[in-house]
N, C-alpha and C positions, 0 to 999 in steps of 0.2 A: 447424597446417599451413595454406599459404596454400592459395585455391581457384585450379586452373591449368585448371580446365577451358573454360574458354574465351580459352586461350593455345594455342598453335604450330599445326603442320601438318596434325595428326590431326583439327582444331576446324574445320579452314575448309571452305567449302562446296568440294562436288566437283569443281565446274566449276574452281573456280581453284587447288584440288590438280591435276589434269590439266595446266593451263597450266604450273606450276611445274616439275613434272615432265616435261615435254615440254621446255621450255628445260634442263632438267639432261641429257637425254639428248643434245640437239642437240648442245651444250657437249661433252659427251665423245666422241661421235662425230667431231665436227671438232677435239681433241685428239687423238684415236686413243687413247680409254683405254676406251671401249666395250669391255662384254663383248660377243663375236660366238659365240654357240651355235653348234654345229656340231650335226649330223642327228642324231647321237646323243644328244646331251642335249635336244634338240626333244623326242627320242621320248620319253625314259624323263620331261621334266617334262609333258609331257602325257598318259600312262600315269597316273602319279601323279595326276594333277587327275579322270582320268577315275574312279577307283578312291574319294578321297574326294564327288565329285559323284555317284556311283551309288549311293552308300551311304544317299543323303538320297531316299525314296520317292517323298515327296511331289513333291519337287520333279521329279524324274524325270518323275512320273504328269502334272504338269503340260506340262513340253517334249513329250510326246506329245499330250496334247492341243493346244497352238498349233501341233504339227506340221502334226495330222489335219487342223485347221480350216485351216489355209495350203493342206496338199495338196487338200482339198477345194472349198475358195475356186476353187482356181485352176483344176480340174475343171470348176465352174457358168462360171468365166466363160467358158473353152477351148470350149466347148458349150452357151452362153448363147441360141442360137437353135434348137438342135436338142432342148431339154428342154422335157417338159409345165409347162406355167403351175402346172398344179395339183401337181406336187411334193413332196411335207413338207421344209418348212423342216428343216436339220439334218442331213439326206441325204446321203451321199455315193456316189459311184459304189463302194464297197466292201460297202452296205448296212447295215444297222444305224442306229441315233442316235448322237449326239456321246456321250450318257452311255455306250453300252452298249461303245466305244472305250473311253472311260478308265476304265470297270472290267476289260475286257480287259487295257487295260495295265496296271494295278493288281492284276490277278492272274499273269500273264506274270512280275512280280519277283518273285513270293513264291516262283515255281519255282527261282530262282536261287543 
């Protein structure tokens, strides 16, 4: 067998997958051979993504946590002059530490 692994589109870096495929969509768009989703297939192929993405814990456990940290971030800066100095790092206006969130959320799915 010859070695093909570092042949065709699957091998190249991401960044210039994206350009290629960006030019193939243009291309068919201004052919008019684009597929154009209508509401319903929007719904039901993001149902579907949502059902295999929820199914992976970890990762779940994770977007909650970048959430909390974003939500929270954005809480210290919103109120960056009206908050004590002395604070704990970590803190959120919800209370708790950053850990005691992502085990919250990490027990919230096992309910499910």
């Amino acid at each position: 067998m010859s070695d093909t692994s570092k042949r065709g589109f699957a091998s190249m870096d991401e960044d210039k997958q994206r350009e290629i495929a960006s030019k193939g969509g243009k291309a068919a768009h201004e052919k008019g051979t684009a597929h154009e989703f209508t509401s319903e297939e929007a719904r039901e192929a993001g149902r579907k993504g949502g059902e295999t993405t929820s199914k992976d814990r970890e990762f779940m456990a994770e977007i909650g946590r970048q959430g909390g940290k974003h939500s929270h971030r954005s809480d210290r800066d919103d109120n960056e002059n009206e908050q004590d100095d002395n604070e704990e790092e970590g803190k959120g206006t919800q209370g708790g530490s950053r850990e005691q969130h992502a085990k919250a959320g990490r027990q919230s799915h096992k309910n499910k």
